[in-house]
N, C-alpha and C positions, 0 to 999 in steps of 0.2 A: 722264436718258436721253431721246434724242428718239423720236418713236414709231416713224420709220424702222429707228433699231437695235434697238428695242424688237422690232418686227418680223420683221427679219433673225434675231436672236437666239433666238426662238420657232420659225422656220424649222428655222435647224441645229439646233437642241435636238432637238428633235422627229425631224428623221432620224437625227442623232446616237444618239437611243434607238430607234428603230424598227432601223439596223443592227446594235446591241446586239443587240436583241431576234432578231434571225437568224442571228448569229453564230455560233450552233454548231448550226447547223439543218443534220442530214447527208441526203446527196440522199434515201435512204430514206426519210427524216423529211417532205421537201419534197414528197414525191410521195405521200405515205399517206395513203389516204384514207379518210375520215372514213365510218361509218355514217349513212347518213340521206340528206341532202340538200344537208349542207356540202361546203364548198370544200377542196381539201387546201392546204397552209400555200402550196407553191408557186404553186399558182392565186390565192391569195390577193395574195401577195405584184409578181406579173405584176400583176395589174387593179390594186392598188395604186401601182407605177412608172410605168405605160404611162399612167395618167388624169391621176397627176402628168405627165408628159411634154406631153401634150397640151394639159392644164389652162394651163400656164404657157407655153410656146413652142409652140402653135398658138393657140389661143384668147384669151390675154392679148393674145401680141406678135407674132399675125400669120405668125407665122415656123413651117416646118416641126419636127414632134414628131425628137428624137433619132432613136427607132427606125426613122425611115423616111431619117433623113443620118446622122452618124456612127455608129451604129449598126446601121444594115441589113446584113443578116445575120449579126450577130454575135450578136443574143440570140433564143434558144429558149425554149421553153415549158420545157423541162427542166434550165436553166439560171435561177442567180438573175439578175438584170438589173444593170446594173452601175452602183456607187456613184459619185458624184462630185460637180462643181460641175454646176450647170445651166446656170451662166452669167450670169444676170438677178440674184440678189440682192443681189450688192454693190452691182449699180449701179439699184438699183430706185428709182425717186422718187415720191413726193406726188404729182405728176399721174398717173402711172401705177396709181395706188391710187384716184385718183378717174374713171379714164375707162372709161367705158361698154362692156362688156364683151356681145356679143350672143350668151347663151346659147338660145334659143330653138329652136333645134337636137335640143335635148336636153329640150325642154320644162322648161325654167325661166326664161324669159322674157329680159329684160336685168338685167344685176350690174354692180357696179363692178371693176374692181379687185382693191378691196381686199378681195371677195368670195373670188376668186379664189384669190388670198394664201392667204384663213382654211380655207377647203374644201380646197383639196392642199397646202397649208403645214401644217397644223397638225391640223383635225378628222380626215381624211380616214386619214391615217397612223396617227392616236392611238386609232381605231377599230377598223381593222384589226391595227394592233398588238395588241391587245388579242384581236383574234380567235385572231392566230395565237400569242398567248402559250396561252388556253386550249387548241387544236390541240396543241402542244408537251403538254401540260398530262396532256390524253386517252393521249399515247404515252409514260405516264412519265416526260417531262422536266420540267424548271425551266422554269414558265410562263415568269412575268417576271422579267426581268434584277435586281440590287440595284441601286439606286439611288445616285449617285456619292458622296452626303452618306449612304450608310447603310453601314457595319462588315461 
């Protein structure tokens, strides 16, 4: 397999499970909030879309975030954000994994890329997933989803 698809493949996987992971999340659920100091799953799930948004079509490629073109005004704080393509991973290439990425904005200096990629591709989702599986967790639900290979 080449590391491209390699890539791609880790991409969907990963929101492939993260909209598992919310898929029976009902608004009551999305909006319950948590004792203390935590996020409720919906705020969770917002910071997690909108930074993907940003991450990949402002920051990578220059180009305006969804929420502010085809999506302005269509998604709410009280609404999930809405599933789809992004647009860029089919046709993502090798230089684009290696070009210089000026994060510095956000105080993390310059990345590549392929940085990019790993942070809202993969880690970023699989973190927060994981938050909002224990959220789910706290209101009596099914944390985490089974798993495709598990009975």
């Amino acid at each position: 397999m080449h590391a491209l698809d390699l890539l791609r493949h880790q991409v969907k996987e990963t929101y492939a499970w993260l909209e598992l992971m919310v898929s029976d999340v009902s608004q009551k659920q999305a909006n319950w909030q948590p004792p203390g100091t935590a996020n409720s799953t919906g705020a969770v799930y917002a910071h997690l879309m909108i930074t993907a948004d940003v991450g990949f079509n402002s920051q990578l490629h220059g180009g305006m975030p969804l929420i502010a073109t085809d999506w302005a005004g269509r998604v709410g704080l009280s609404e999930m954000y809405p599933a789809g393509d992004w647009g860029y991973l089919d046709s993502l290439s090798t230089a684009e994994l290696e070009r210089r990425v000026d994060m510095s904005a956000w105080g993390v200096g310059i990345w590549k890329g392929l940085d990019v990629y790993n942070v809202h591709g993969i880690y970023h989702p699989r973190l927060h997933g994981g938050e909002i599986a224990c959220l789910k967790g706290l209101q009596g639900g099914h944390g985490l989803p089974p798993l495709p290979f598990e009975d």
